[in-house]
LOSE-330459 format. One record per residue (C-alpha): z, y negated, x negated; residue number from 1. Coordinates in pm, 1 decimal, always signed. Layout:
atom w->Z, v->Y, u->X, i->NUM
...
This chain:
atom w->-995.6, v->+1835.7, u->+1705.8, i->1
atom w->-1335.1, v->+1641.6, u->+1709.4, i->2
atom w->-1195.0, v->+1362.9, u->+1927.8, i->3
atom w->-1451.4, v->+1052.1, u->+1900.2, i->4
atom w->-1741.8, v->+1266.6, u->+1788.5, i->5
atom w->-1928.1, v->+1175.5, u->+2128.0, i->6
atom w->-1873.1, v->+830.0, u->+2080.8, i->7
atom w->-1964.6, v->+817.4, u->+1772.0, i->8
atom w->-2252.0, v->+970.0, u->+1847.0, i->9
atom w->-2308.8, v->+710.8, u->+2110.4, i->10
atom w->-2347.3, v->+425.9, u->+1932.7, i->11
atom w->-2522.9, v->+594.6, u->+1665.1, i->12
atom w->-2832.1, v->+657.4, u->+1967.5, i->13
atom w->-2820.4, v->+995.6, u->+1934.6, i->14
atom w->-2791.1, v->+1126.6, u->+2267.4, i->15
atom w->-2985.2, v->+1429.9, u->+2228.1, i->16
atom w->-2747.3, v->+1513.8, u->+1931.9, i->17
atom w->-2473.5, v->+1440.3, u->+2175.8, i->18
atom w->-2618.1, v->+1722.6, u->+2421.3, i->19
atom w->-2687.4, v->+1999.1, u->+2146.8, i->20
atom w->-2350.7, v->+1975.6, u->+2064.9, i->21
atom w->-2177.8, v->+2031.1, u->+2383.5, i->22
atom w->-2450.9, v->+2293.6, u->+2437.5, i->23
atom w->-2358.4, v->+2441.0, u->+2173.1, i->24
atom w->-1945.2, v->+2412.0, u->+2208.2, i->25
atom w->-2024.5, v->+2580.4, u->+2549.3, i->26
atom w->-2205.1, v->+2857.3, u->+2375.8, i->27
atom w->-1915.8, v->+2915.7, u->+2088.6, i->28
atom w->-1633.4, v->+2924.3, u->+2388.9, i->29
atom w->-1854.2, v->+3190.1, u->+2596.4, i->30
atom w->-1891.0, v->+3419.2, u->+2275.5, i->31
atom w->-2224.6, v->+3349.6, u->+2229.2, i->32
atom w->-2261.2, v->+3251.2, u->+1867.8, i->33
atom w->-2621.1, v->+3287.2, u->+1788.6, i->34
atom w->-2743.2, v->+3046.3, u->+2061.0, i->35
atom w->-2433.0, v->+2809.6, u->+1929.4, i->36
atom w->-2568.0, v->+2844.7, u->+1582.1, i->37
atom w->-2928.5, v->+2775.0, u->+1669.7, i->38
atom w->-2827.7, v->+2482.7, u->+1839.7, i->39
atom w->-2577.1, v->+2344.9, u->+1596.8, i->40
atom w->-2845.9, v->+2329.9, u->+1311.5, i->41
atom w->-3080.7, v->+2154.6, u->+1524.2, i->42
atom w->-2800.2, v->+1916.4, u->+1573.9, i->43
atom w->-2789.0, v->+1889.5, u->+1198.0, i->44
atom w->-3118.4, v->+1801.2, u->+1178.6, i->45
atom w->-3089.9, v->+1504.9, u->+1383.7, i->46
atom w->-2786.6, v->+1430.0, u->+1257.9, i->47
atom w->-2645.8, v->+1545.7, u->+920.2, i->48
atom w->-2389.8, v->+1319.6, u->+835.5, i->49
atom w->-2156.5, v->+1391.9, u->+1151.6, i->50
atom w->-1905.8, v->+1646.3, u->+990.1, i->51
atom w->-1781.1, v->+1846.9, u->+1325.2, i->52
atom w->-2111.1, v->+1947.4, u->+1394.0, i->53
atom w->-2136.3, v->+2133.3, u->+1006.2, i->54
atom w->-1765.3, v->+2221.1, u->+1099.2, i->55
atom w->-1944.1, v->+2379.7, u->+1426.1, i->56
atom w->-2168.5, v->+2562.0, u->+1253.5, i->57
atom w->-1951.7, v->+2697.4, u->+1001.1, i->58
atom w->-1706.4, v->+2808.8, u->+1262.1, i->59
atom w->-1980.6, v->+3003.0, u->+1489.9, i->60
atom w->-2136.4, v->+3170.0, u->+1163.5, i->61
atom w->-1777.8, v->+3296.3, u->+1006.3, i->62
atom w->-1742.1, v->+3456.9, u->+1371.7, i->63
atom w->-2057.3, v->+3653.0, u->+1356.5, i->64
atom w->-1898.7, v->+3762.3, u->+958.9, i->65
atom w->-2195.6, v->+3520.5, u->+776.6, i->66
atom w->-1888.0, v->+3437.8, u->+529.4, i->67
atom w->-2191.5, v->+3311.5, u->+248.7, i->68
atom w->-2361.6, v->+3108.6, u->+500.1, i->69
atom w->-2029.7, v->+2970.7, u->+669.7, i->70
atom w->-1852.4, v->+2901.9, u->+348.4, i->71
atom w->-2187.0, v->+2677.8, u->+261.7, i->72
atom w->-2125.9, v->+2471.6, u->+631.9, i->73
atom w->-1739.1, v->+2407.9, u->+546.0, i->74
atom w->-1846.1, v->+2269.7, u->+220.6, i->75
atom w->-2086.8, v->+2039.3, u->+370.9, i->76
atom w->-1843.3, v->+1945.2, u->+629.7, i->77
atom w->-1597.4, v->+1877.5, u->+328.8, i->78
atom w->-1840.8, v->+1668.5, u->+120.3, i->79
atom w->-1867.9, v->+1424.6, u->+404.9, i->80
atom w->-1479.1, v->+1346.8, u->+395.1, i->81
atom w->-1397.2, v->+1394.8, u->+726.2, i->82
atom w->-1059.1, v->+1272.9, u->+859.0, i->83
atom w->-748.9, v->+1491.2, u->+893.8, i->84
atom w->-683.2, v->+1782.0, u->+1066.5, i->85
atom w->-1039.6, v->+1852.4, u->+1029.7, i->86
atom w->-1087.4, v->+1749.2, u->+687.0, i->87
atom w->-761.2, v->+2024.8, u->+654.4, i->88
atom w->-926.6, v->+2269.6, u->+904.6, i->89
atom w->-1272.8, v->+2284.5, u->+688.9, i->90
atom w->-1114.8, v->+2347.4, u->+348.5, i->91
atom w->-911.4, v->+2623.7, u->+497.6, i->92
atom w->-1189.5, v->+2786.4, u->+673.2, i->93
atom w->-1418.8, v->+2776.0, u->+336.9, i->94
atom w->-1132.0, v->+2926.7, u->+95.8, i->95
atom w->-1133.1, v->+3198.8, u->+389.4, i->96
atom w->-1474.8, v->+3290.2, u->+356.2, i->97
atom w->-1440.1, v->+3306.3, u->-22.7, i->98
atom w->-1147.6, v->+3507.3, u->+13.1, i->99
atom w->-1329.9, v->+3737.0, u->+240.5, i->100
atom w->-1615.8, v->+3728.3, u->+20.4, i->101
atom w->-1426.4, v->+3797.2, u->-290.6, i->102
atom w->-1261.8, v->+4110.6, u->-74.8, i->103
atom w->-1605.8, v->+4246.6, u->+2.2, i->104
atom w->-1684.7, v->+4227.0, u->-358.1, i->105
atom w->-1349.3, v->+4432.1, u->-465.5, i->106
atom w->-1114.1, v->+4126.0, u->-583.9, i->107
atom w->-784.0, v->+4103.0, u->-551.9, i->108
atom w->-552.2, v->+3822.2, u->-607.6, i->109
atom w->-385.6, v->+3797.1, u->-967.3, i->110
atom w->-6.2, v->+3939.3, u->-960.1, i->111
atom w->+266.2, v->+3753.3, u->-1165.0, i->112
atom w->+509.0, v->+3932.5, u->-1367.3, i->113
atom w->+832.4, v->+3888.1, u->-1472.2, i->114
atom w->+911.5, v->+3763.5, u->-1849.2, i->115
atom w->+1258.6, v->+3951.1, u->-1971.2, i->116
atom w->+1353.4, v->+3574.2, u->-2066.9, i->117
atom w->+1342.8, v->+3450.8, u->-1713.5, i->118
atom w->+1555.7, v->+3763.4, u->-1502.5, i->119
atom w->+1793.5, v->+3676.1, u->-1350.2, i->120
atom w->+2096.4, v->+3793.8, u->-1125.1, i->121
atom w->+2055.7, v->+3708.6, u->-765.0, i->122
atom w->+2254.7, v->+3718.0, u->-437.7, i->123
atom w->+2097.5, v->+3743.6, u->-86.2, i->124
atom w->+2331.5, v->+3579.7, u->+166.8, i->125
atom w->+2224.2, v->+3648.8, u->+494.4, i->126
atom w->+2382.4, v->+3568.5, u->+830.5, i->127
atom w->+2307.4, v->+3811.2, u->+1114.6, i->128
atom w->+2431.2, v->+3996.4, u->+1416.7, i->129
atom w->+2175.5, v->+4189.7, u->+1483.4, i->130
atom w->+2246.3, v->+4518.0, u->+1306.9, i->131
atom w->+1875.4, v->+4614.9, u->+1303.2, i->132
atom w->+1736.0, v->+4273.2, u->+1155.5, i->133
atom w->+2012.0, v->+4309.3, u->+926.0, i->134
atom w->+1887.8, v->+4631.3, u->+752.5, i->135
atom w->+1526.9, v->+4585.6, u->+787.6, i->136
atom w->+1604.8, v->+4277.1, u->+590.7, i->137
atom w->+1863.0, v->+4411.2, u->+369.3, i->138
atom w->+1612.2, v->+4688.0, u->+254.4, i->139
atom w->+1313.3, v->+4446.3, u->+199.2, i->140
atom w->+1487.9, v->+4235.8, u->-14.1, i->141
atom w->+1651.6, v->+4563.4, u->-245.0, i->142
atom w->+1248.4, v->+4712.3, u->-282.2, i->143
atom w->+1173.2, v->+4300.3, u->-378.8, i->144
atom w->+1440.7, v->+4303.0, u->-643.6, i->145
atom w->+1397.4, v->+4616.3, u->-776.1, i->146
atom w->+1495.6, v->+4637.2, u->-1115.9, i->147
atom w->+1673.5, v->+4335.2, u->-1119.1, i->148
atom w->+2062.4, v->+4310.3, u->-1074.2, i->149
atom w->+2134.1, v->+4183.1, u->-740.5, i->150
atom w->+2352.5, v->+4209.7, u->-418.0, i->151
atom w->+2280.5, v->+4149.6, u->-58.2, i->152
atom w->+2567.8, v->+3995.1, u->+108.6, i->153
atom w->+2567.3, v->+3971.6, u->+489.4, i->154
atom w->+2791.9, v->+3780.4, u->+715.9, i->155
atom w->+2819.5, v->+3930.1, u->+1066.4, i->156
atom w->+3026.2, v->+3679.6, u->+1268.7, i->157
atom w->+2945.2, v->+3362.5, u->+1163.5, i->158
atom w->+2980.9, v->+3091.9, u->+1481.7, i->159
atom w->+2742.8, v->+2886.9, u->+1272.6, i->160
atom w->+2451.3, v->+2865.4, u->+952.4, i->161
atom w->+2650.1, v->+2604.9, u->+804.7, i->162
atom w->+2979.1, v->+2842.3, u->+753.5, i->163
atom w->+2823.0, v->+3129.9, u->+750.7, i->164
atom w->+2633.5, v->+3004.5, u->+446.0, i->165
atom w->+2932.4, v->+2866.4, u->+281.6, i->166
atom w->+3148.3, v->+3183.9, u->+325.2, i->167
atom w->+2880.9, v->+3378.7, u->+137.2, i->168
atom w->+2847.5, v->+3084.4, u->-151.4, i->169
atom w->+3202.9, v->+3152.2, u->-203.2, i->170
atom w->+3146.0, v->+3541.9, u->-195.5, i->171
atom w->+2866.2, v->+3571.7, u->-440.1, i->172
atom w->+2836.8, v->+3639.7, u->-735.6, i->173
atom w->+2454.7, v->+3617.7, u->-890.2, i->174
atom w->+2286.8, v->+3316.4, u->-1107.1, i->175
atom w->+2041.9, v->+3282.8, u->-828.9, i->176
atom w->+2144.9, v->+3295.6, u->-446.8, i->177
atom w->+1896.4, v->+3323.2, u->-214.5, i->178
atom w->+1978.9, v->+3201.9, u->+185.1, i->179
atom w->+1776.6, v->+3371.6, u->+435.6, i->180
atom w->+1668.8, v->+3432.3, u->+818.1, i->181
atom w->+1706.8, v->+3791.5, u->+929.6, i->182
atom w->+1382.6, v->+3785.1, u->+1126.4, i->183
atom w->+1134.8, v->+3656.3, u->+789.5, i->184
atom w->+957.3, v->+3879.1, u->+602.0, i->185
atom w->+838.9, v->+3817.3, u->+264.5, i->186
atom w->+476.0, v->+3998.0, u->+175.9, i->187
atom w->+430.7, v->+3938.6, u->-154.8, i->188
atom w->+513.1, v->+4197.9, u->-430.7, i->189
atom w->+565.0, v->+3946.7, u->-752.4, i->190
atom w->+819.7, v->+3774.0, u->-459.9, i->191
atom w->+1065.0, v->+3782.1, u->-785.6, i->192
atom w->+846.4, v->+3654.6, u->-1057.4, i->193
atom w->+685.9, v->+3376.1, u->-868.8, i->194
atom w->+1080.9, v->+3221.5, u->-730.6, i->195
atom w->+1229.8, v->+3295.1, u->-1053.6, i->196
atom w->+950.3, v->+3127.3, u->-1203.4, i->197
atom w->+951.5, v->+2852.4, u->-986.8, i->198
atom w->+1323.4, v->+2845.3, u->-1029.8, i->199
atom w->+1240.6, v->+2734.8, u->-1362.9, i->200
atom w->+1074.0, v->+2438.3, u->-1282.3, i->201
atom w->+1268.1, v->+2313.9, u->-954.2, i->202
atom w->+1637.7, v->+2259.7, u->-823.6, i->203
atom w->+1608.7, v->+2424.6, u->-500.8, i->204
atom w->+1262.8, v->+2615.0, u->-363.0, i->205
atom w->+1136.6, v->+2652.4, u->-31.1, i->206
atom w->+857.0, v->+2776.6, u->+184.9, i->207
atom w->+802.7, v->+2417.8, u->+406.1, i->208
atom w->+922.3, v->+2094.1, u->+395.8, i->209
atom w->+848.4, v->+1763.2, u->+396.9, i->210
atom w->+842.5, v->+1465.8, u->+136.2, i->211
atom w->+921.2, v->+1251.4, u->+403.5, i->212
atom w->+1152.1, v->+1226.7, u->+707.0, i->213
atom w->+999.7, v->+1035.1, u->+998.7, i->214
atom w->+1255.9, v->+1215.2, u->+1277.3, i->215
atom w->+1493.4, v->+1491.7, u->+1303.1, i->216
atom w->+1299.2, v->+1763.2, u->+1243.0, i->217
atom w->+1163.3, v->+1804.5, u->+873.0, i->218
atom w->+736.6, v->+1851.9, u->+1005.2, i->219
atom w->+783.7, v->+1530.2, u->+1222.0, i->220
atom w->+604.7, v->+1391.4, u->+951.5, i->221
atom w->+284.4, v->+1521.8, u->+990.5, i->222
atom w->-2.7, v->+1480.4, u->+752.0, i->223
atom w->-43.3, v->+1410.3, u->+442.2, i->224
atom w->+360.6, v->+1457.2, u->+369.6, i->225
atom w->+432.0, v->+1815.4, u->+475.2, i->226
atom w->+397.1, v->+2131.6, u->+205.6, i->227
atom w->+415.1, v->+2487.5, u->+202.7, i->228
atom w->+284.2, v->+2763.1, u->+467.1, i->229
atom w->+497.0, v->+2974.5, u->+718.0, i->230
atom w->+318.1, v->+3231.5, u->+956.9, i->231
atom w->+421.9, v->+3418.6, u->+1272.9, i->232
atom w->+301.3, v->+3730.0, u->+1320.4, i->233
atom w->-6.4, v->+3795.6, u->+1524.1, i->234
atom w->-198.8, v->+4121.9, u->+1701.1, i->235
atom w->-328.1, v->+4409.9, u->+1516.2, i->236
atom w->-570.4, v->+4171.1, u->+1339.6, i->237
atom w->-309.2, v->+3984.6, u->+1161.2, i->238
atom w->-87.0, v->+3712.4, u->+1125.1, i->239
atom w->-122.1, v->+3319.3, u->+1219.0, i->240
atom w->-22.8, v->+3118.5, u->+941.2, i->241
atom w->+17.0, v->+2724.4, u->+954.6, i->242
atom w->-61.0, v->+2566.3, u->+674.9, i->243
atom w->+134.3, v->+2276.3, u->+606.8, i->244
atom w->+8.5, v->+2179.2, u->+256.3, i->245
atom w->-105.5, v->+2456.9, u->+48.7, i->246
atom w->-325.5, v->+2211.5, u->-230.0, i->247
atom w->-104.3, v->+2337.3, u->-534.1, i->248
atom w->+87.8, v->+2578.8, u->-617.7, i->249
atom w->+433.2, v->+2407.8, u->-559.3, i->250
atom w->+527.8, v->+2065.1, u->-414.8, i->251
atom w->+803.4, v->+1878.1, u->-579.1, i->252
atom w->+983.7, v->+1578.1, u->-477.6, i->253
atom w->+1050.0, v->+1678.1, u->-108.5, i->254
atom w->+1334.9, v->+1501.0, u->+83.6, i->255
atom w->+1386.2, v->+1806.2, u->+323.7, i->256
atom w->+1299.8, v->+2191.9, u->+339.7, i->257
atom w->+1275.0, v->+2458.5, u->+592.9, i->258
atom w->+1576.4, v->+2669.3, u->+617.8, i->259
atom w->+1431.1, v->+2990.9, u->+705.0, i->260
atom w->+1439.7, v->+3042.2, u->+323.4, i->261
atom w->+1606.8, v->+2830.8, u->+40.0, i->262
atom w->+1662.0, v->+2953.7, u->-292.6, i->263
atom w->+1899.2, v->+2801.5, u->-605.2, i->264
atom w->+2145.0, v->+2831.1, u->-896.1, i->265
atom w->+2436.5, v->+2914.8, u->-738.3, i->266
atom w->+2637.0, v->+2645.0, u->-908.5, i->267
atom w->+2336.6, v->+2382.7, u->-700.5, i->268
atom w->+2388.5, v->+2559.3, u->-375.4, i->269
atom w->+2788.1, v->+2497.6, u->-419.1, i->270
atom w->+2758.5, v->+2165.9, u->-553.7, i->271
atom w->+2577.3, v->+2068.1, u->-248.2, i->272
atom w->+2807.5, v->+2286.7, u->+8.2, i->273
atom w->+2687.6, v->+2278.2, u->+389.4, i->274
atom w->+2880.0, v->+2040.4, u->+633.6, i->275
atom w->+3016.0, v->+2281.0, u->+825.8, i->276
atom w->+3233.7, v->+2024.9, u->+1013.3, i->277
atom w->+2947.8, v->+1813.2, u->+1172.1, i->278
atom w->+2703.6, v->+2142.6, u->+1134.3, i->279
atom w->+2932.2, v->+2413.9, u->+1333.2, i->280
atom w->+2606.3, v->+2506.0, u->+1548.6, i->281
atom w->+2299.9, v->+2647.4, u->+1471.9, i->282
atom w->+2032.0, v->+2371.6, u->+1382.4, i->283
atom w->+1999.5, v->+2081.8, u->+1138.9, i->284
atom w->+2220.3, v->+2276.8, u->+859.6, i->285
atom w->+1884.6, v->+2322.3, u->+688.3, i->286
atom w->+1795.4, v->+1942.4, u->+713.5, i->287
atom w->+2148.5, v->+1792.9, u->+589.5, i->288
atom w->+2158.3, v->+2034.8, u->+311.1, i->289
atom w->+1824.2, v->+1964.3, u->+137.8, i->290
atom w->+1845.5, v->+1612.5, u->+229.8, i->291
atom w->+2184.8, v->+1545.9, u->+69.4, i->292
atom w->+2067.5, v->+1764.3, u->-214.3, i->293
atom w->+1710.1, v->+1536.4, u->-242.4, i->294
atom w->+1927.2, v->+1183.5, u->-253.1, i->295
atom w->+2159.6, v->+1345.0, u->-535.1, i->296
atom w->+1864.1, v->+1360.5, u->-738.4, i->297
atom w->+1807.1, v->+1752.9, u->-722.5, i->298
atom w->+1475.3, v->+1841.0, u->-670.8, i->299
atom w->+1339.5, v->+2028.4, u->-373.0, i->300
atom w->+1008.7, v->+2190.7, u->-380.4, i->301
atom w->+813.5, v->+2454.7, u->-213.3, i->302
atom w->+705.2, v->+2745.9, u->-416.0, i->303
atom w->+337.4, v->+2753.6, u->-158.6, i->304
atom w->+236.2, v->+3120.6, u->-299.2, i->305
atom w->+569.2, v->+3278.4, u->-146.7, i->306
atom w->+427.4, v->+3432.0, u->+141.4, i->307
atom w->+668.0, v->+3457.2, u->+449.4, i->308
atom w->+591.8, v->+3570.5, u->+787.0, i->309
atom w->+887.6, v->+3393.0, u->+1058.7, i->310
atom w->+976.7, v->+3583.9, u->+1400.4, i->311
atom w->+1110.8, v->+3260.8, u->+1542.6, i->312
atom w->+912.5, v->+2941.6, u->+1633.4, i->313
atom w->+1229.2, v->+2764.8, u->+1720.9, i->314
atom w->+1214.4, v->+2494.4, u->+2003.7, i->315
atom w->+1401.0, v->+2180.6, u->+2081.0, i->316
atom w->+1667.4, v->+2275.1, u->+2355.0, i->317
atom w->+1935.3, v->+2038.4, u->+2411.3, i->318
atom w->+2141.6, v->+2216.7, u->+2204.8, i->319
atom w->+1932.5, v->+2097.5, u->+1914.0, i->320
atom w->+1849.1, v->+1745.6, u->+2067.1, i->321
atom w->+2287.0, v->+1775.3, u->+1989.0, i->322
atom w->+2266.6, v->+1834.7, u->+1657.3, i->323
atom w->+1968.7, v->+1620.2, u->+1622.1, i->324
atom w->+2141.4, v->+1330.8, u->+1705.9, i->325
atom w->+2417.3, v->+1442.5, u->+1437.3, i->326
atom w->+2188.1, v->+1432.3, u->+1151.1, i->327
atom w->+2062.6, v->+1101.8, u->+1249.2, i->328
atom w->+2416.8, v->+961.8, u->+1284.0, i->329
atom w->+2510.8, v->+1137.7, u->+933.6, i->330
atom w->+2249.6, v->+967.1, u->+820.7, i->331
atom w->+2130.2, v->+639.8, u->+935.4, i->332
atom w->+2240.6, v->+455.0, u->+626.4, i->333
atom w->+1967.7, v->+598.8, u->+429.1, i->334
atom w->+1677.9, v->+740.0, u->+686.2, i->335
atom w->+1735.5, v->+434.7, u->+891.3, i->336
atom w->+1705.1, v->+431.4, u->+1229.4, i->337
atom w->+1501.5, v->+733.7, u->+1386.0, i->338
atom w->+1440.1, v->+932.1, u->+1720.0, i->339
atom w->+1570.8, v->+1272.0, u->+1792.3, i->340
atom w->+1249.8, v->+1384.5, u->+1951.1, i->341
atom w->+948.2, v->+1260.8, u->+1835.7, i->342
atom w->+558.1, v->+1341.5, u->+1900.6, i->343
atom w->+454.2, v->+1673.0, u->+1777.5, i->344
atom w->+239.0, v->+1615.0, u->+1438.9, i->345
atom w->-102.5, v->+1816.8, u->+1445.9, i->346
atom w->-105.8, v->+2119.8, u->+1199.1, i->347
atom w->-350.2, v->+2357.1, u->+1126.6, i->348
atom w->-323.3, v->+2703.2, u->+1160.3, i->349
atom w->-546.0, v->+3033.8, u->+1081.1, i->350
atom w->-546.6, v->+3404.4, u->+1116.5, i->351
atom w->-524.7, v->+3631.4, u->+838.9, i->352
atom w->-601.6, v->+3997.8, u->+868.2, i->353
atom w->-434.4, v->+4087.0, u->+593.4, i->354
atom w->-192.8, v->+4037.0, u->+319.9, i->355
atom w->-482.8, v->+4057.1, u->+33.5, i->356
atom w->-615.7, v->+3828.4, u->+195.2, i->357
atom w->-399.1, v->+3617.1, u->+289.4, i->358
atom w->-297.4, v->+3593.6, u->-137.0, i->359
atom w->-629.0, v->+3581.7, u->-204.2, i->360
atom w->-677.7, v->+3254.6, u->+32.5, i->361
atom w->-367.6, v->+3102.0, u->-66.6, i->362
atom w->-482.1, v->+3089.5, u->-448.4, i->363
atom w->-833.7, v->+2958.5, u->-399.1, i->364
atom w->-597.8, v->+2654.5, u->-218.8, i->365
atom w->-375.5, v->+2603.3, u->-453.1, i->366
atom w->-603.4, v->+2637.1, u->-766.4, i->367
atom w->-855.1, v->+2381.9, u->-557.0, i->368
atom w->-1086.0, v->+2701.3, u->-534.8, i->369
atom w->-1216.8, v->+2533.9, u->-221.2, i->370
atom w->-1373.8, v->+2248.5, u->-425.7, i->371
């Protein structure tokens, strides 16, 4: 994360800086956050224009629950531009603090509700074998849509995403049709006002995705073109979510979404149709779908305040280095010519310990409440 700090340092003369810090690195990995904190501000002093070492600081002081005092060390980190992931890594830490902060203090993020002029019908299409999943997702989504007409349609023996998906388009009949994983959770309560009102705005809506491909995988990107947020779930502390880009509160104009959950006018979603013919596996549906969708003009966006916690990191067997290939075949014409595997991007990730909190960090983000 801090890679050339010590060189910098280097040629800047300040060896003794260079010492305090991995002094006081050692101290932060042993536990030992007061002697790290002591010795990170007499880094400062030496030298306050090296942004890790505020980052440092800001980092050992949230530990020991100084939110006030750490939120003021992220800032300073922030002011001095530092380059990405750490520029990333300070503004989420410092709209943590707030959030916590804020908690302390009794505040709780704002809840949207739901105009009478923007309901909607929606269908859930969901493709599962696992009879468990199923109904632990079936019953989240009926207490989400509550009060709004809707049907949950699930497809038990689908051999693939792609015809799964397209056997439930055909089956549905709501204004809105929502395509989800069986193993993501959604957290927040206004889940319906904030898609339908996103729905408003936007062809097709998302949790992650990417405004640019650079490989077969949508996050091969990296930084600055990925959006959204996706966390797994974590200990009895929490959840671990990555935040991918989380500056606004949606991102329009992506060339590729996640497909752990996509949501659209039904007469989009069947417009577009999933290859099911190249597709008849279990990866790279997702990517061919919003992709197509992007270069016929629709617009793909990710709603970033639609909280979803994922059960599945994925990985890159060869059965998806197969379908990989696929895509790239599909599409060479217009992505030009690309690798199936490519270097993993770096991405930042935090814990949350809660869901307030975790809405409560998300809007200082994407109302620049970091700033």
């Amino acid at each position: 994360m801090l890679k050339g700090l010590f060189e910098r340092l280097r040629q800047a003369g300040g060896v003794t800086v260079d010492a305090l810090y991995q002094r006081a690195v050692a101290a932060s990995n042993k536990g030992d956050f007061p002697t790290a904190i002591r010795l990170a501000r007499q880094a400062i002093d030496a030298e306050p224009d090296l942004p890790p070492l505020h980052y440092l600081l800001g980092c050992s002081l949230e530990e020991q629950n100084d939110y006030v005092s750490a939120a003021k060390a992220f800032a300073d980190c922030i002011r001095l531009k530092p380059a990405y992931p750490l520029s990333l890594q300070a503004s989420v830490h410092h709209a943590l603090c707030r959030a916590r902060i804020d908690l302390a203090a009794g505040k709780q993020a704002g809840n949207m509700t739901l105009p009478d002029s923007k309901r909607k019908t929606i269908s859930v299409i969901i493709c599962s074998a696992n009879a468990t999943w199923f109904a632990e997702t079936k019953a989240m989504y009926q207490q989400l849509l509550a009060g709004l007409e809707h049907e949950i349609i699930g497809i038990h023996d689908a051999s693939a995403l792609a015809s799964g998906y397209n056997r439930g388009l055909r089956a549905a009949c709501g204004e809105i049709v929502i395509l989800a994983h069986d193993d993501a959770r959604i957290v927040n309560a206004d889940f319906a006002a904030r898609l339908l009102d996103a729905l408003e705005r936007h062809d097709i809506v998302g949790v992650a995705g990417s405004r640019k491909l650079l490989g077969a995988a949508w996050h091969f990107a990296g930084y600055p073109h990925l959006c959204g947020q996706v966390a797994m779930p974590g200990d009895e502390l929490g959840r671990i979510t990555t935040l991918f880009g989380v500056d606004k509160p949606e991102s329009a104009g992506l060339q590729a979404l996640d497909g752990v959950f996509l949501a659209m006018r039904r007469e989009t979603a069947l417009g577009v149709g999933f290859d099911e013919a190249t597709f008849d596996g279990w990866h790279l549906y997702d990517m061919d779908f919003s992709y197509r969708a992007a270069q016929m003009g629709l617009d793909c966006a990710t709603c970033n305040s639609l909280l979803l916690v994922h059960a599945s990191q994925g990985g890159y067997n060869a059965d998806w280095l197969h379908y990989a290939q696929r895509f790239l075949d599909k599409h060479k014409a217009s992505v030009g010519p690309m690798q199936a595997s490519h270097e993993q991007p770096q991405l930042v990730s935090l814990p949350v310990r809660s869901v307030e909190e975790w809405r409560l960090l998300t809007e200082l983000l994407t109302n620049a409440g970091h700033s």
